[in-house]
Backbone bond lengths (Angstrom), bond angles and torsions (degrees), N, CA, C in turn:
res aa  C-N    CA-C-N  psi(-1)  N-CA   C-N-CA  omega(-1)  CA-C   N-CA-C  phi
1 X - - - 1.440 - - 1.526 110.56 -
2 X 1.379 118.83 -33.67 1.411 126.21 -159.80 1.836 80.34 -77.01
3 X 1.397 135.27 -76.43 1.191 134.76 -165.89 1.649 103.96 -32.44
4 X 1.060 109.12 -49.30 1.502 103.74 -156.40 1.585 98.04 -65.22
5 X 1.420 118.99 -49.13 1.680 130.89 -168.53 1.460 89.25 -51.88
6 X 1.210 125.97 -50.71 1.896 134.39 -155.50 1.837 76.42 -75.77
7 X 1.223 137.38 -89.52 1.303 118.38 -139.97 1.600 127.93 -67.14
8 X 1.977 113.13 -11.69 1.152 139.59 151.01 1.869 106.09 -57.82
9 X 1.292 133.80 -36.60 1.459 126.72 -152.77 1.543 77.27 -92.35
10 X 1.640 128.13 -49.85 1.691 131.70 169.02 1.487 109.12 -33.51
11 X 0.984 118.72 -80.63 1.362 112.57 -165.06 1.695 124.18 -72.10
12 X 1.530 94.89 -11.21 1.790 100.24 169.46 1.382 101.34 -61.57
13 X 1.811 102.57 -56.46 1.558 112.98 -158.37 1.729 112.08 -67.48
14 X 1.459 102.30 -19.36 1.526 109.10 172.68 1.743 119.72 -68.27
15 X 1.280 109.17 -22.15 1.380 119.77 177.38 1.649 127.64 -91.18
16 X 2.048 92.82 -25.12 1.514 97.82 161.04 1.301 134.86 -88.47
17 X 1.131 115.66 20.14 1.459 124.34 -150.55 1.826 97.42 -85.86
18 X 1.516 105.60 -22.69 1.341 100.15 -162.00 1.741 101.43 -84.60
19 X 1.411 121.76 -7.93 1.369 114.26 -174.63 1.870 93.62 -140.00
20 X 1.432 97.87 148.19 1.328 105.84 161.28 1.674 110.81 -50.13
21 X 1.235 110.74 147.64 1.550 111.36 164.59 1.423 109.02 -91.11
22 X 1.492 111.31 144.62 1.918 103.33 163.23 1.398 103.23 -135.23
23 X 1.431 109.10 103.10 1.174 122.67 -154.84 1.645 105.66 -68.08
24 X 1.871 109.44 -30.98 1.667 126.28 161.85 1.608 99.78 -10.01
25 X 1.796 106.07 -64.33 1.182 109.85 -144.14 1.636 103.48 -114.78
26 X 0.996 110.70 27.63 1.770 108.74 -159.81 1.705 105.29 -55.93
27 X 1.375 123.43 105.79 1.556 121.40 -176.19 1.720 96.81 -85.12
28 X 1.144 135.46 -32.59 1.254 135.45 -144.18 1.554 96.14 -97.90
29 X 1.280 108.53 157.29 1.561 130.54 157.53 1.546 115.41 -42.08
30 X 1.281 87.85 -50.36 1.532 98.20 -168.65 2.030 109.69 -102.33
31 X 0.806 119.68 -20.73 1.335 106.71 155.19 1.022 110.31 -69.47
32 X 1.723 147.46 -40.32 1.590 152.64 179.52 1.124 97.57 -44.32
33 X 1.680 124.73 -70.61 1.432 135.40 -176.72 1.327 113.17 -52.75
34 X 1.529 138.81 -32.88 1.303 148.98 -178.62 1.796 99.71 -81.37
35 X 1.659 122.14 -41.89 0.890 92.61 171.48 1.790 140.05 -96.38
36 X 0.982 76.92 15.36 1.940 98.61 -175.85 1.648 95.11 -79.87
37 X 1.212 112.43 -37.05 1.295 120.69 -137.16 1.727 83.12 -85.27
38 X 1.312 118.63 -50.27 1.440 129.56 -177.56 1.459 120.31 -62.23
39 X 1.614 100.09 -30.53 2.010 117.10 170.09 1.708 92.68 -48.89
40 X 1.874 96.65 -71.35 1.419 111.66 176.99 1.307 120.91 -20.66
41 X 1.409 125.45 -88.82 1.633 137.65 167.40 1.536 112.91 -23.25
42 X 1.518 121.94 -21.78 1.440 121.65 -157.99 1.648 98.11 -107.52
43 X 1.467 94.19 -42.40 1.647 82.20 167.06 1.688 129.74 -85.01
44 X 1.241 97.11 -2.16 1.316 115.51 -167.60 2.264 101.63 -77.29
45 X 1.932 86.25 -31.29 1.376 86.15 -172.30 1.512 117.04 -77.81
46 X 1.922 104.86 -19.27 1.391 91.57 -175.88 1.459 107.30 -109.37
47 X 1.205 117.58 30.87 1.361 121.65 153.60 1.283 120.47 -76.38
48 X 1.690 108.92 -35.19 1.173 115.48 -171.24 1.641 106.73 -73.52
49 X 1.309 122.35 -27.74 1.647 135.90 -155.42 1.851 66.51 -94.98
50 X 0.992 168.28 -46.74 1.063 149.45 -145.80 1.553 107.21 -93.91
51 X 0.857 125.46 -29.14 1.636 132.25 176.96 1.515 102.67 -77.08
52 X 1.556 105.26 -60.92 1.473 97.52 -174.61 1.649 100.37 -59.24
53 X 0.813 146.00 -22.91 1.609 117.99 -170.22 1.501 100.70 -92.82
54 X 1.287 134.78 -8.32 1.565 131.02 164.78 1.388 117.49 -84.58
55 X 1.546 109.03 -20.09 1.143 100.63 171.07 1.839 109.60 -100.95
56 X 0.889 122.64 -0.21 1.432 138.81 149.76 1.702 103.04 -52.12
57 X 1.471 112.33 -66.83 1.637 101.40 -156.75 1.452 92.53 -72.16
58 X 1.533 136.66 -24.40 1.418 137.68 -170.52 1.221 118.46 -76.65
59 X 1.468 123.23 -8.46 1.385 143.16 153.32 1.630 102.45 6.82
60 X 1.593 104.41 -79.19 1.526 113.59 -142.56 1.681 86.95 -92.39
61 X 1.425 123.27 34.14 1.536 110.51 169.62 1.515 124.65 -145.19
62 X 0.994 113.58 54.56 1.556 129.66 176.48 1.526 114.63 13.38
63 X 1.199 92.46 -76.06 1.716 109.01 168.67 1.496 122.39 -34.67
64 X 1.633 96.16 -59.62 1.896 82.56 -178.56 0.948 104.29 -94.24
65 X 1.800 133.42 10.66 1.518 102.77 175.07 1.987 99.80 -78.34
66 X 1.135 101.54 -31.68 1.184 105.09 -169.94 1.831 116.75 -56.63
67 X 1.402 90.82 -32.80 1.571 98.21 167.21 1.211 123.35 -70.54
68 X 0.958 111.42 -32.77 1.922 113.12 179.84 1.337 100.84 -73.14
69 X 1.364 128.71 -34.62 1.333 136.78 -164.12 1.533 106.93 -63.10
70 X 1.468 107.75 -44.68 1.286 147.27 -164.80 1.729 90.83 -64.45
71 X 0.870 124.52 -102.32 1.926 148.70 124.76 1.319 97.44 23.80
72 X 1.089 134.31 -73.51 1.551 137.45 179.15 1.600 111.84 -42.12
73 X 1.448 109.76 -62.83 1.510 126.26 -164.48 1.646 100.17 -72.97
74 X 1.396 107.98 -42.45 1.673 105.03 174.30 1.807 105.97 -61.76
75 X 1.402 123.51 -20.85 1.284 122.34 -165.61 1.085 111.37 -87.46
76 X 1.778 115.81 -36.81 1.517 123.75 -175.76 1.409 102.51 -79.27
77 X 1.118 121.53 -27.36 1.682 116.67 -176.64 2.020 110.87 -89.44
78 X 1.806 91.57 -5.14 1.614 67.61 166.99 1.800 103.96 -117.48
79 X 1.209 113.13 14.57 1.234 117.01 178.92 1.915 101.15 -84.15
80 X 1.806 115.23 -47.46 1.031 99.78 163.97 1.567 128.99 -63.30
81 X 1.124 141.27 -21.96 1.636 144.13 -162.51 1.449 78.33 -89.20
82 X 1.420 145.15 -50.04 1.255 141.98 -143.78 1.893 104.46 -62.86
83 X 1.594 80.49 -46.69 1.716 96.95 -149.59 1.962 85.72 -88.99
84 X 1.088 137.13 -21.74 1.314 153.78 -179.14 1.817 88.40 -57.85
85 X 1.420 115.23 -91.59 1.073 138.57 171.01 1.816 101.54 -13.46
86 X 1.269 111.82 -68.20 1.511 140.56 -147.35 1.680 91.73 -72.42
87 X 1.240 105.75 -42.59 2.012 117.67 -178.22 1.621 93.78 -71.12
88 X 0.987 123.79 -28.30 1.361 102.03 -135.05 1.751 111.50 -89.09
89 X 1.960 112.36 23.44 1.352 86.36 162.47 1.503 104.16 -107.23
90 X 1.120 106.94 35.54 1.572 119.73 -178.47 1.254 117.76 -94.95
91 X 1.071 106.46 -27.72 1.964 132.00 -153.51 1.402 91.89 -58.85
92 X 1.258 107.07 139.96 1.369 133.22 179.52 1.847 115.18 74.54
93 X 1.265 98.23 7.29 1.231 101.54 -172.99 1.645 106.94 -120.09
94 X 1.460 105.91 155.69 1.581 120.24 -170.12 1.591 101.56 -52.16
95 X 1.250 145.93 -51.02 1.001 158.82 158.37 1.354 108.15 -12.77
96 X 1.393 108.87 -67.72 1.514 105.66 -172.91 1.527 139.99 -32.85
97 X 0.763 111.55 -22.26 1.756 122.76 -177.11 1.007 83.94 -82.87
98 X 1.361 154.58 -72.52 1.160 154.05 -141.65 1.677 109.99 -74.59
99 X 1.161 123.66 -57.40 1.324 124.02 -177.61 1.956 110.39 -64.87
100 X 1.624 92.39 -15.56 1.694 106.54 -157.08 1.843 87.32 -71.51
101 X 1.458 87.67 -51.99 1.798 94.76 -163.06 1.727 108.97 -84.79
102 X 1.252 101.12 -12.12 1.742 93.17 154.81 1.147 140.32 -81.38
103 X 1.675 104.75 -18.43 1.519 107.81 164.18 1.521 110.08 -88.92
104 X 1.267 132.60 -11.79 1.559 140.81 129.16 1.165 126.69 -12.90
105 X 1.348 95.62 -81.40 1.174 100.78 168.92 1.688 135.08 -75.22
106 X 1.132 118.61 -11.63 1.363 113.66 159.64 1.377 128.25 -79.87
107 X 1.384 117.52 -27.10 1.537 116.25 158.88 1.422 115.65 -66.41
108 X 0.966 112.09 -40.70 1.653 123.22 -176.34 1.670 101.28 -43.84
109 X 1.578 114.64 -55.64 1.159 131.58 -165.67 1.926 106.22 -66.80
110 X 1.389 97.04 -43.64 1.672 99.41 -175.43 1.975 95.87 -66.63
111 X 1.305 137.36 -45.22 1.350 144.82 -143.50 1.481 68.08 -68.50
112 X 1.573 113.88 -84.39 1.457 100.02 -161.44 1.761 144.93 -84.98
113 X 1.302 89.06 25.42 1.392 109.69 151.73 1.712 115.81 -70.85
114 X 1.626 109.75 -47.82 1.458 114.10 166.69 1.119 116.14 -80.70
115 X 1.325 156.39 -30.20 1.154 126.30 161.47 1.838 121.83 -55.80
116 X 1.775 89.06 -47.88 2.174 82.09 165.77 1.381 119.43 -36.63
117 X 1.198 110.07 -44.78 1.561 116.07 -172.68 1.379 100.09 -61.29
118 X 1.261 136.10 -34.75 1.634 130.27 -158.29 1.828 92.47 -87.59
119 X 1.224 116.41 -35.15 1.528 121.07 170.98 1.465 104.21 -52.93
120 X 1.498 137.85 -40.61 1.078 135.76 -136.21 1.532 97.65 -121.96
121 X 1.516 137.07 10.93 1.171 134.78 -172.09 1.803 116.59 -57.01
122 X 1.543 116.11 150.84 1.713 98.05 179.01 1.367 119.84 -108.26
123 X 1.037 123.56 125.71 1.748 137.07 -153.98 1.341 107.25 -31.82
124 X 1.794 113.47 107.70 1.795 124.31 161.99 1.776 74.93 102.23
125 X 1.304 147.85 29.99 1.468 122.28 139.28 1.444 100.29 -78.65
126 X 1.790 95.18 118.69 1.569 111.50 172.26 1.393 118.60 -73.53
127 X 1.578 122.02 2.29 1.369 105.70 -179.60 1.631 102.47 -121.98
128 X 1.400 107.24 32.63 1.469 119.13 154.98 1.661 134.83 -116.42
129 X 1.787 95.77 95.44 1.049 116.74 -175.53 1.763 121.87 -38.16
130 X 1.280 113.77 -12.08 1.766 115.87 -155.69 1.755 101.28 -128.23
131 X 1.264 103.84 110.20 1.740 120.82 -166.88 1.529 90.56 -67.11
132 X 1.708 118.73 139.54 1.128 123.36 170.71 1.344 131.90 -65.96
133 X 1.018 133.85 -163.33 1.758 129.29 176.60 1.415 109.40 -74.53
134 X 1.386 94.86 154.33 1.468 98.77 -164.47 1.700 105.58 -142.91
């Protein structure tokens, strides 16, 4: 699934190259799909800046890094089946990229909303796995 999304986001982005996108106003199929796809990538990046800094403070704990690790991979594989599932009365249709990487991107956005939260715990909440700054 990941190949196909990557060589669809290629050949969108190969066709926009000749004009700025303004996603404000995206009239087209394919600017929609180009800009979902870019929402996607944006939340996709600070999910990633959100893990690495939990797994930054989890450094000195074997155990839960390994659990989050654990937790993570179960999360990304049900975020894809989710959003797979969620596309799929689209499939084969121009649409798809677009609905694909919006349900992408909206999980993407909730994951790292909860990990922020595990960054943001308030001193002696026992049901926060991730030790504060130090």
């Amino acid at each position: 699934m990941r190949i196909a999304i990557a060589t669809a986001a290629l050949i969108l982005a190969a066709s926009a190259q000749a004009q700025p996108l303004n996603c404000a106003n995206a009239a087209t199929q394919t600017d929609m799909n180009l800009c979902a796809d870019q929402a996607y990538r944006q939340s996709d990046a600070a999910l990633n800046k959100a893990y690495k800094t939990v797994i930054e403070r989890l450094k000195d704990d074997r155990t839960k890094t390994t659990q989050l690790q654990a937790a993570q991979k179960a999360w990304l594989f049900f975020r894809d089946a989710e959003c797979a599932f969620s596309a799929s009365g689209t499939t084969g249709g121009s649409g798809y990229p677009m609905v694909l990487s919006r349900c992408l991107d909206t999980l993407t956005q909730a994951r790292t909303k909860e990990l922020d939260a595990y960054l943001k715990c308030e001193e002696g909440d026992l049901s926060c796995p991730v030790p504060g700054r130090q």
